[in-house]
N, C-alpha and C positions, 0 to 999 in steps of 0.2 A: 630760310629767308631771314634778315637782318632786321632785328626788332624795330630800328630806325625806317625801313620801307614799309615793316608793318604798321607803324603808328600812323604813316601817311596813307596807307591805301585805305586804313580804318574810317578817318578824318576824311578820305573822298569820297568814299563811301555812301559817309555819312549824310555831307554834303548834297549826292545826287537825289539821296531819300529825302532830303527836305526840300530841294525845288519841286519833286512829282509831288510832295504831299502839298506845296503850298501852291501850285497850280491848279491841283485837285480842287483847290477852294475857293478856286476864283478871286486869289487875291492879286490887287494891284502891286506892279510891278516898282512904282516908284518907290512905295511903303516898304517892299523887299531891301530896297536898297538902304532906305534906312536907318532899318530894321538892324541891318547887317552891318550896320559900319556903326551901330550903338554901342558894343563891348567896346569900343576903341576909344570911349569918352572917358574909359575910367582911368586914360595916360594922364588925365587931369590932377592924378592923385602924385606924379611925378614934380608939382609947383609943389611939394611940402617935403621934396630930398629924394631921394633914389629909391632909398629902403621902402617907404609907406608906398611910393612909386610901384617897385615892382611888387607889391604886395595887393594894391589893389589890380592891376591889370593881372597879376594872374590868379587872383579870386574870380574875376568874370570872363575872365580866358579857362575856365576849367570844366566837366562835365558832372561835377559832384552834386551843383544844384538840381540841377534836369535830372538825376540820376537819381538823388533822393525824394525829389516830387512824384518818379513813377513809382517807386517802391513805398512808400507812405498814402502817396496819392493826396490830393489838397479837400483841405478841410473844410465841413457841411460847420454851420454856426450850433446846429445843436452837439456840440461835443467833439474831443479831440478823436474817436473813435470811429465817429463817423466819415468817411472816404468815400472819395469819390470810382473808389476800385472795389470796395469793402466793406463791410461794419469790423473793426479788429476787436 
């Protein structure tokens, strides 16, 4: 398979898992929407030239944040150690 269909079936994937999970929780559907069209506010950073442009849209088009929050996990006030997965 062709890394380019992989990256998409990954991304749809992805996808179906967060509408079951945001069903799951009885959230409203209007807030989903958006919700979802939020990353699109940082084309905003395109009024200060291309460069910072595309630089902000593909910091919050990326999966590095969500990705480091579950492996760190977000932090208890008493301490950086404290995790919400762990004590490290």
């Amino acid at each position: 398979m062709r890394p380019g269909r992989l990256i998409r079936l990954e991304g749809a994937a992805g996808c179906v898992l967060a509408l079951i999970l945001y069903e799951r929780q009885h959230g409203g559907w209007l807030l989903f929407i958006v919700l979802i069209l939020a990353p699109d506010l940082a084309m905003v950073g395109y009024l200060a030239g291309t460069r910072i442009g595309a630089a902000c849209y593909n910091a919050v088009h990326t999966l590095v944040l969500p990705a480091a929050l579950a492996g760190y996990g977000l932090k208890y006030p008493e301490g950086f150690k404290d995790t919400h997965l762990q004590r490290l």
